[in-house]
N, C-alpha and C positions, 0 to 999 in steps of 0.2 A: 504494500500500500504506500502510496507517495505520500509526502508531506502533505502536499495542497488536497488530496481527497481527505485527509486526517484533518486537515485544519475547518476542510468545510462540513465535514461532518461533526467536530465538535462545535465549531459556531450554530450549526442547525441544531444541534441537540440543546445550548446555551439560550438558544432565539426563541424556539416554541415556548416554552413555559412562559415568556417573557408577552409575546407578542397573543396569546389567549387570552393575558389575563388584562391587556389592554382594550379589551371589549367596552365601547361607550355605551350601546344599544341594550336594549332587554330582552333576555333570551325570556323562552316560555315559563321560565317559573326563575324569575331574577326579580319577577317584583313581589310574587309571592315571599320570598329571603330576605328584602332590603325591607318590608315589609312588619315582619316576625322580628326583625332584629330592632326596626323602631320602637315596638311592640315594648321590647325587652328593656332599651332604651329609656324610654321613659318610665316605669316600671320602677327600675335603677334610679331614673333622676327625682322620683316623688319619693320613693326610701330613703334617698341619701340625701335628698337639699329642700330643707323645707320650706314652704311658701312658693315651690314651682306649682303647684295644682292650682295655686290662686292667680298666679302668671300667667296661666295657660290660659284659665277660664278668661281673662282679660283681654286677651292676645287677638287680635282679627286673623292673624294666620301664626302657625311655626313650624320652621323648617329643622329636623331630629337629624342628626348625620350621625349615625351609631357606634360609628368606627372610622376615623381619620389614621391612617398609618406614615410617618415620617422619617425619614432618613437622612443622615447628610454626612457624608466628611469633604470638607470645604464647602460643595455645590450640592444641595439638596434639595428633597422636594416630597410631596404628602401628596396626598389622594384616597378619597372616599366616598360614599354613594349614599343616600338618604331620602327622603320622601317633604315632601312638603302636605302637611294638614291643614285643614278650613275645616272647624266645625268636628273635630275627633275623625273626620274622613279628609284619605290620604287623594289629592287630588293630581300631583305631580311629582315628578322623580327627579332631580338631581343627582349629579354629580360634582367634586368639590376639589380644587388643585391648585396644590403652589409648588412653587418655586425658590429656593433661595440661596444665596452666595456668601460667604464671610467665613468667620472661627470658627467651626460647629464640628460637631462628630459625636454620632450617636444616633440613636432612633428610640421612636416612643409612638404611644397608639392612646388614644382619646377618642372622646364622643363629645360633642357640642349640638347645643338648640340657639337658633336665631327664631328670636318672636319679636313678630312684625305686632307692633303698638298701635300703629294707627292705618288706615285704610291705605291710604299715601301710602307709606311707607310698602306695605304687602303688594299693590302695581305696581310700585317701581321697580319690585324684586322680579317679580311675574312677567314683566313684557320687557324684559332688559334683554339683550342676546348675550348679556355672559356680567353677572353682576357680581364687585366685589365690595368685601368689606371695607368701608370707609370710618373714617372720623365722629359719622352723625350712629356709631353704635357705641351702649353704654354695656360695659362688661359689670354682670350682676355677679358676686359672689357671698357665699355662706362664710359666715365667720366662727368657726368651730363650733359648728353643729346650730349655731344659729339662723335665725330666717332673715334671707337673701333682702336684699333691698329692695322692698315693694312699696315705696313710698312716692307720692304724689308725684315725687320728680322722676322716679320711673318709671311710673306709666303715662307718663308725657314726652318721655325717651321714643325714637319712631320706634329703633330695633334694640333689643338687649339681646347679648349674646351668652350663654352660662358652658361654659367649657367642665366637666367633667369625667371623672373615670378614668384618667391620667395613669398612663406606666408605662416606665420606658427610661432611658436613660439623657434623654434632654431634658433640662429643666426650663420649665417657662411656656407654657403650648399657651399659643397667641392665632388669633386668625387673620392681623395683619397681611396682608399677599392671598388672601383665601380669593379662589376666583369658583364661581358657583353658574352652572350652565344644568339646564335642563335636559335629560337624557329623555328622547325621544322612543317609545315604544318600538 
């Protein structure tokens, strides 16, 4: 066997795993999973943080990403899949991606919810061809075991973000650079 058949047969055997699990689309039962794992998702985020159930109920929409995976040394990058809900019904599918460059090395996996506060806010997310996290989101967090800030000036916030579920070995899981497109059936 030559070099060059050995080298293209180990880059093909390196490539497939790679280039499957790059799938944007939803196969026959990808919504049903992204689905069950929201499911699970929030489940986890109302045991663990409390005053999300009264977030929710307030929320005109949110978007549950169950599982963010990240990786970097130097040049890295995340990607996840999640559902967006209106109304406890799951009405759209995302997908969720970054990118990024600097000191880093490590990898970690989270879950994060974006709830859309106001109507505004929930269209702009909805008819965007590819919407990211900006400035106008307020990061809710629990202060050891405490309930999350649900006070007057957060639910006047458009979007709160509540990242969750964290492990891994980067500290700090932000969704600065988070770019969120809707995966099309």
């Amino acid at each position: 066997m030559s070099i060059l058949d050995r080298r293209t047969m180990i880059m093909g055997a390196v490539s497939l795993p790679l280039v499957s699990a790059c799938g944007n689309g939803l196969s026959s039962n990808a919504s049903q999973r992204i689905d069950a794992r929201v499911d699970s998702a929030i489940d986890f985020m109302y045991a663990n943080i409390p005053g999300t159930q009264n977030l929710m109920q307030n929320a005109d929409g949110v978007l549950i990403m169950p599982l963010i995976t990240e990786a970097g040394f130097g040049i890295g990058g995340g990607y996840g899949r999640g559902a967006l809900r209106i109304n406890g019904a799951t009405v759209d599918y995302y997908s969720s991606a970054s990118a990024t460059f600097g000191l880093q090395i490590g990898a970690q996996q989270y879950a994060h919810a974006l709830f859309f506060m106001t109507e505004e806010s929930l269209r702009d997310f909805r008819y965007s061809s590819g919407w990211a996290v900006g400035g106008d989101v307020r990061y809710a967090v629990s202060n050891q075991g405490g309930n999350i800030g649900t006070d007057t000036n957060s639910l006047l916030s458009p979007v709160i973000a509540i990242v969750f579920g964290q492990a891994g070995l980067i500290a700090g899981a932000t969704l600065e650079g988070q770019r969120y497109t809707r995966i099309l059936p």
